[in-house]
N, C-alpha and C positions, 0 to 999 in steps of 0.2 A: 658428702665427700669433703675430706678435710682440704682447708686452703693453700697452696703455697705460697711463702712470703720472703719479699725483700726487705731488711733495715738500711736503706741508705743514709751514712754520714750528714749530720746537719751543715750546709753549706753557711759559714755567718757571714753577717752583716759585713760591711766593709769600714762602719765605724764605729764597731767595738764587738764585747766580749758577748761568751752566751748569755751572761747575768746581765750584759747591759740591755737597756728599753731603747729601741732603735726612735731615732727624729721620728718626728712626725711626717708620713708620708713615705718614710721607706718600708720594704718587708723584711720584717724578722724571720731570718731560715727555718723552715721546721726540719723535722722529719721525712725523708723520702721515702714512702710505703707502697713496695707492689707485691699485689697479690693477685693471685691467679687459680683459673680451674677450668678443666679439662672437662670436656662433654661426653656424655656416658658411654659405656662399651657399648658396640656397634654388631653386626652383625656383615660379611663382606659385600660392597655394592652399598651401604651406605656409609656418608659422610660424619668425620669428625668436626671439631671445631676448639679452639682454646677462648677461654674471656681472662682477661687483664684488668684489674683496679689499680686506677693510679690515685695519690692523693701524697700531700706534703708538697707541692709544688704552688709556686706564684699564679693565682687561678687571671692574671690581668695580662702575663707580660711573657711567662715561661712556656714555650712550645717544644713541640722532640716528635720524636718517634718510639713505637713499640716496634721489635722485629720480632716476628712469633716464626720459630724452626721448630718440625717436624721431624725427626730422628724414628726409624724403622725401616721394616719391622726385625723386632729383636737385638736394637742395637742397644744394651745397657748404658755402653759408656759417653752415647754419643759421640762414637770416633768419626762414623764413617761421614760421607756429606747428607745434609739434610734433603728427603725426601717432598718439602716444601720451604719456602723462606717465603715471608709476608710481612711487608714492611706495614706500620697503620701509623696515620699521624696521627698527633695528638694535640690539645691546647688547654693547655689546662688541667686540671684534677678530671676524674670519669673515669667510666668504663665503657672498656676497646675489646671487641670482638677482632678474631683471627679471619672469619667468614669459613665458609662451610670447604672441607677437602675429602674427597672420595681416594684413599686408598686403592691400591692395586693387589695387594697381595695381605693373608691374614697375617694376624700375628701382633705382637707389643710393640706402642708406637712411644717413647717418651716426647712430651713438648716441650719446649726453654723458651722466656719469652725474656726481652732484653728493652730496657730502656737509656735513650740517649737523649738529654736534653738541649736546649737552646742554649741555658745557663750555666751549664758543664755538669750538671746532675747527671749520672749515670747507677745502671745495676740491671744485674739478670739474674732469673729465676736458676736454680742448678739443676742439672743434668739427674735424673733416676727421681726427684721428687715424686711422693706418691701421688699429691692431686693434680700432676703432670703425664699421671700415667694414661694409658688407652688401649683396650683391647679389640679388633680386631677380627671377630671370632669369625670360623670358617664358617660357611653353610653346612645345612645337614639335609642333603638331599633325598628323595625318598626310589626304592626300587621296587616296582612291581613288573609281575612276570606270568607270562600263559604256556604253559604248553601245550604241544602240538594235536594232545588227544589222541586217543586209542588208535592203534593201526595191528592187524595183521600182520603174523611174522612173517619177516621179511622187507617189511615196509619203512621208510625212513622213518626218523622221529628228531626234532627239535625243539630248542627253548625261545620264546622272546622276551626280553626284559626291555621296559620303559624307564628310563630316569628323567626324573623330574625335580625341580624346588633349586640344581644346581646353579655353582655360577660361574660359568662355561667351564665347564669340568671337562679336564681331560683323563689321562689314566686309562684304565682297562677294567670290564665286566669280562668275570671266570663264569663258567656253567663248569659245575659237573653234575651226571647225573649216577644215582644209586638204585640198585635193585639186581635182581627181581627179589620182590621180599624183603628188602632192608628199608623198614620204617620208620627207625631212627636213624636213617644215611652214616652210621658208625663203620660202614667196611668202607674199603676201597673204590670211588666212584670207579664204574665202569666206561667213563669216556669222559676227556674233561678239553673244553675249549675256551679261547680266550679273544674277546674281541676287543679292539681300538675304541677309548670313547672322544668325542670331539664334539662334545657340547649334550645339551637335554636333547631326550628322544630314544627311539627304539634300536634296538640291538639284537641281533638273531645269531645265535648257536652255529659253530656245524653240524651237520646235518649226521646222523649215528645209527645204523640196521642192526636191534637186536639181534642177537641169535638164540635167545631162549626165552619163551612166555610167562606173564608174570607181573606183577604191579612194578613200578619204576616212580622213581621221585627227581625232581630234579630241583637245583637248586643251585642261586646265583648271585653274585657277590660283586656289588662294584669298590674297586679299588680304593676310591680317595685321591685326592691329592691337595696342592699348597693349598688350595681353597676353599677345600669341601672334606667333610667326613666322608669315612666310606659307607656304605648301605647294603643291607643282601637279605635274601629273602627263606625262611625257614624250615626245616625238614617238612614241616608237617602244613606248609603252606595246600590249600587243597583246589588250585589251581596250576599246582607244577605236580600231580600225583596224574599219571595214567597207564594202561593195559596195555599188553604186547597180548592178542590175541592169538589162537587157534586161528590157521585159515585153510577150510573143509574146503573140499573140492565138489562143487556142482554140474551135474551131468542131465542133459536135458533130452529129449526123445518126444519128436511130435510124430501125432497119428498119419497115417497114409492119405493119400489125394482124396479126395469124394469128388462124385458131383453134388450141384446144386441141392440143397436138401439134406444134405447127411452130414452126420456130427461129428467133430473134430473135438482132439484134446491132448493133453502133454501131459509128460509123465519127468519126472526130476528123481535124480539120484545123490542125494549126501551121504559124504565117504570123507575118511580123515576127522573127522571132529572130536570135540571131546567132551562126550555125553552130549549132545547137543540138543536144547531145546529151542522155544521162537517158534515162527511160521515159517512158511513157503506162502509166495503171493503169487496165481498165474495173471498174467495178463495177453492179450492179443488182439494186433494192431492188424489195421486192412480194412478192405480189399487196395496191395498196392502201396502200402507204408513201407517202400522201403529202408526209413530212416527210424523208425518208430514213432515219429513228431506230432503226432495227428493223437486224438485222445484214444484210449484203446475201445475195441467197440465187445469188449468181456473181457471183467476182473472177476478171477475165482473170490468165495470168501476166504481170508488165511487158513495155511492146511496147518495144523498142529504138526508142531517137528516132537520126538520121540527117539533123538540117537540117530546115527547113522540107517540111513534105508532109502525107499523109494516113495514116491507121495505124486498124485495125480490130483489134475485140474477138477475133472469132471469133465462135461459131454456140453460144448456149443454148437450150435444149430445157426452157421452164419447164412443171412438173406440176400448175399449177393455173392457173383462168381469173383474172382481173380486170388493174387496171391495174397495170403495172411505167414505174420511171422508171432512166434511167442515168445514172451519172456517170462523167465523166472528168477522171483528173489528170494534169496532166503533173507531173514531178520536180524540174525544172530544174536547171541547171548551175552551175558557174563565172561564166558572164557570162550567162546567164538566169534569171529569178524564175519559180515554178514559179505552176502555174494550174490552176483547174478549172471545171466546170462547173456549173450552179447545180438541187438536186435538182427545182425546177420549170419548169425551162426544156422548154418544150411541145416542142422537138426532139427533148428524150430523155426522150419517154414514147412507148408504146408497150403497144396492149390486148391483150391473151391472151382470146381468146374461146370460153369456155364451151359446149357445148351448149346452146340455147335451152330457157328452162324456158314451160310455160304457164300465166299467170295468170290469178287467176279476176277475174269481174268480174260486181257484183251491183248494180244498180241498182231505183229505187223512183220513180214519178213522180209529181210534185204531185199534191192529192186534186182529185176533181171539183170544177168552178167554174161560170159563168157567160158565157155571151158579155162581153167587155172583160174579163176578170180575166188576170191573167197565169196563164201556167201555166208548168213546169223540169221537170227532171231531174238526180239524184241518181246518181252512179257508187261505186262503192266497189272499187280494185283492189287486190288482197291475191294474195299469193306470187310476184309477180314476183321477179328479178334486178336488185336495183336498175333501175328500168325509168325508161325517159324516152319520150320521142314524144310523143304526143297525144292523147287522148279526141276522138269526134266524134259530138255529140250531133243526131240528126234525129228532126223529128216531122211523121209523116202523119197525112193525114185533111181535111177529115170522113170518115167512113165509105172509109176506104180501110183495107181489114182484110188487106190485103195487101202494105201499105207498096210497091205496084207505082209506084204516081204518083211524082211529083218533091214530096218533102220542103216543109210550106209554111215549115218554117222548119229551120236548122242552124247549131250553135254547136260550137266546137272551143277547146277547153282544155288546154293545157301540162300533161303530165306528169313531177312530180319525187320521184320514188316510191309507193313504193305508200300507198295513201290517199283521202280522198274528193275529188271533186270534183263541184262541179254548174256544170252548165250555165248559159247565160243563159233571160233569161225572153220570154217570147213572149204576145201580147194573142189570142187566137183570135176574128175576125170573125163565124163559122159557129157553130152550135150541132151536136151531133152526137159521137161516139168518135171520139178522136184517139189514135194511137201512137207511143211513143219507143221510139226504136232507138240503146242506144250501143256504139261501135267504140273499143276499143283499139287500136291504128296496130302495137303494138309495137318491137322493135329488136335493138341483135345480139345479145341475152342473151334476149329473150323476145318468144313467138311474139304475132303477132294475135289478137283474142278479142272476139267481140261478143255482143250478145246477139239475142233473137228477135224477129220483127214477132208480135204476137199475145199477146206476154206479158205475163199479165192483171197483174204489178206495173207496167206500162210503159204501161197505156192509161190514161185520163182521160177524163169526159165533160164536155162543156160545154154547158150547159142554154143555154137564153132564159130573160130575163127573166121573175118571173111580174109581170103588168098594167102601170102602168107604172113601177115600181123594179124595182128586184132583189131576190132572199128574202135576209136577212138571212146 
């Protein structure tokens, strides 16, 4: 880099001319020589610097100062005020660094550096010199970007782009994206967003639901600004390229109850696709998965798909009773999104039924009362099979010790395992022995179960009043 340089006026003697030979012991003026150079272009976020050669000066006696000014960025004339002022003393001939200064903003910085002596020696370097020059240069930050991958139409789809390498970049990242079919992104993006940037890091798209199937590219563009180039990423980038699928509809059908011992299986129907190939995978969880979470205890092997149709598991043979539910996946293709079925979908369950266990059932009826007093009954069913059905609670009487008659009253109560339940309650008109009778209904895991007419937990007497209250 070429140098910049001062000629400073020879300051003479005090006892005579240039051609005179000064006494002995004084200094004959030389020449005042400053020269200077600017430290190399920069890149922004790191620091400039200017050096200073002094010489022609009294190396015993003359002292001064350099003041090194910074002018930028982009200020040609040096009008505006200096972006640094750095005074350095000096003693004597040498060389004087500026020291190091970090810029804020890119761009052409000029230096001027200025010297004032002890002696009245003065001079500065001028303004726009070339080896006073310094540039500045922005960052060139780099963009990468993922898209959101295949979805079925209908499904959202977005971009994300990372910026990295800036220096604190602001500005804005555009996504637009093109398709379906435009490989060279040359038509009209089909949806274009813009996000806020406010320094390195990720940035996400809004969010955009094709409405027609088909390859899509997307593609993203950060802005730039004072301090950075801008960056973006390419048609053919093959991380912003994905499918708007087909999405077929899956219909599922499992086989009827069994008992213990008999085969179960599911049957799946794809419809809407296009040409659809892949598999179908059955799976079935149980006995008692409600949630599917447990491993499945039978995976069909994949059923070859062939186009829209119907395709079954095959025939399982589960070793234990309760409830089993199925699911099915399809795989999907090229131009179809794959689907499944949902583990509580009431199609694909299916009960395994147990041998019937029998419960017991232990009931207790209100204590004797009065004529108007209400009277109930108490049930108690314990060792059922998760049981459901119904309790049905009847009470005979008066004096029917053979529960032959028609019941003068009957209450029936929901069974949701095993547990107590009572009856409703009943005012008895008559005075005399009344009996309850309760029935378990049962169901496919557990048998009926009632109890006796005549069992003394089960009767109740109902008195008359004595005179005219009731006894206490």
């Amino acid at each position: 880099m070429a140098h910049g340089a001062l000629l400073g006026l020879a300051l003479l003697a005090a006892t005579g001319s240039a051609a005179a030979a000064a006494p002995a012991g004084q200094f004959r003026a030389a020449v005042l020589l400053l020269t200077t150079e600017a430290s190399a272009d920069v890149t922004i976020g790191a620091s400039v610097s200017d050096t200073a050669t002094l010489s022609g000066v009294d190396p015993v006696t003359d002292t001064g100062v350099i003041t090194f000014e910074l002018f930028g960025p982009d200020d040609t004339d040096c009008s505006n005020d200096p972006v640094l002022t750095r005074p350095v003393p000096t003693a004597g001939n040498g060389v004087f660094g500026s020291g190091p200064f970090t810029p804020a903003t890119a761009g052409t910085y000029q230096w001027v550096a200025a010297y004032a002596g002890t002696s009245g020696q003065t001079g500065a370097t001028t303004c726009g010199d070339v080896a006073e020059q310094v540039t500045v240069n922005q960052a060139q930050p780099t963009l990468s970007t993922a898209a959101s991958g295949n979805v079925p139409l209908g499904g959202t789809v977005f971009d994300t782009a990372t910026l990295t390498g800036g220096f604190a970049p602001t500005g804005t990242v555009t996504f637009n994206l093109y398709g379906p079919g435009d490989d060279i992104c040359e038509e009209a993006p089909v949806t274009t967003s813009t996000t806020t940037v406010t320094g390195n890091g990720s940035y996400q798209s809004a969010g955009f639901v094709p409405t027609v199937v088909g390859d899509y590219r997307w593609r993203a563009d950060y802005s730039g600004d004072v301090n950075n180039g801008p960056a973006g990423t390419a048609c053919s980038d093959a991380d912003e390229d994905f499918d708007v699928l087909t999405a077929p509809d899956l219909t599922t059908q499992a086989s009827a109850d069994v008992d213990l011992g008999g085969a179960v299986s599911d049957t799946a129907t794809l419809s809407g696709s296009d040409a659809a190939t892949g598999t179908i995978t059955f799976s079935l969880f149980g006995p008692n998965d409600d949630e599917c979470t447990s491993d499945p205890v039978f995976t069909s092997d994949p059923v070859t798909v062939d186009g829209d149709g119907t395709y079954a598991s095959g025939d399982f043979t589960p070793t234990q009773a309760g409830t089993y539910h199925w699911n099915a996946a399809y795989s999907g293709d090229a131009n179809n999104a794959g689907v499944s079925t949902a583990c509580d979908d009431p199609a694909e369950t299916v009960v395994v039924r147990g041998a019937p266990v029998t419960p017991r059932l232990v009931t207790d009826a209100s204590r004797d009362t009065f004529v108007g007093k209400r009277v109930f009954d108490t049930a108690t069913l314990s060792g059922g099979a998760a049981p459901t059905g119904t309790i049905t609670f009847r009470l005979y009487g008066p004096g029917d010790a053979t529960c032959a008659r028609t019941p003068v009253a009957t209450s029936v109560v929901q069974v949701h395992g095993n547990g107590r339940y009572v009856s409703g309650s009943f005012r008895p008109h008559a005075p005399g022995t009344y009996q309850w009778v309760a029935e378990y209904s049962g169901d496919d895991g557990n048998l009926s179960v009632a109890t006796s007419c005549g069992d003394p937990a089960e009767q109740v007497v109902v008195r008359k009043p004595y005179g005219h209250g009731q006894r206490p």
